[in-house]
C-alpha positions in Angstrom: 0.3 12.4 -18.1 -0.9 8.6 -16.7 -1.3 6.2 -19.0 -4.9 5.5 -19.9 -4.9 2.6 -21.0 -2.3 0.8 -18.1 -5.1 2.4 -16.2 -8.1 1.2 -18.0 -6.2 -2.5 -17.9 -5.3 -1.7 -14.0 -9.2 -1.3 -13.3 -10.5 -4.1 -15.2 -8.4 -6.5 -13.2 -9.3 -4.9 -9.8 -13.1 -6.0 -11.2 -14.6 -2.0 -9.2 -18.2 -2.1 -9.1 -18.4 0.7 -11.4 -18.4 1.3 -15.1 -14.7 1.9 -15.7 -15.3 4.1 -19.2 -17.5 5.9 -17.0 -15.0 6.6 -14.1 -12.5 7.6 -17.2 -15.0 10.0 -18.8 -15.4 11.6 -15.3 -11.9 11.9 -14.9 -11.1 13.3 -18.5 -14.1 15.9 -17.5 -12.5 17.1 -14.5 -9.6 17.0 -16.1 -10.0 19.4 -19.1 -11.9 21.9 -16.6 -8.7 21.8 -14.7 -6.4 22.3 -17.6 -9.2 26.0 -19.1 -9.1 27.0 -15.4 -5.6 26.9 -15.6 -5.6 28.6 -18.8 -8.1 31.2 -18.1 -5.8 32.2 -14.9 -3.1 32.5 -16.5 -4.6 34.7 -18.6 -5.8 36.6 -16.1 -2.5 37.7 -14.4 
């Protein structure tokens, strides 16, 4: 698991033209579908 908040602090200093808790929700989004597709997969074999 990355560190979020190395990440967070890693953004802010690059200064990206985007919204960085937005880019973080987006990437915890994908995330947690990744981790119930996983799950529901498993489940499945």
């Amino acid at each position: 698991m990355p560190d979020l908040f190395y990440f967070n602090r890693h953004f802010h200093s690059m200064q990206a033209g985007i919204p960085v808790g937005t880019f973080l929700q987006k990437m915890e989004t994908i995330f947690v579908k990744v981790v119930s597709c996983e799950k529901n997969w498993n489940m499945l074999q």
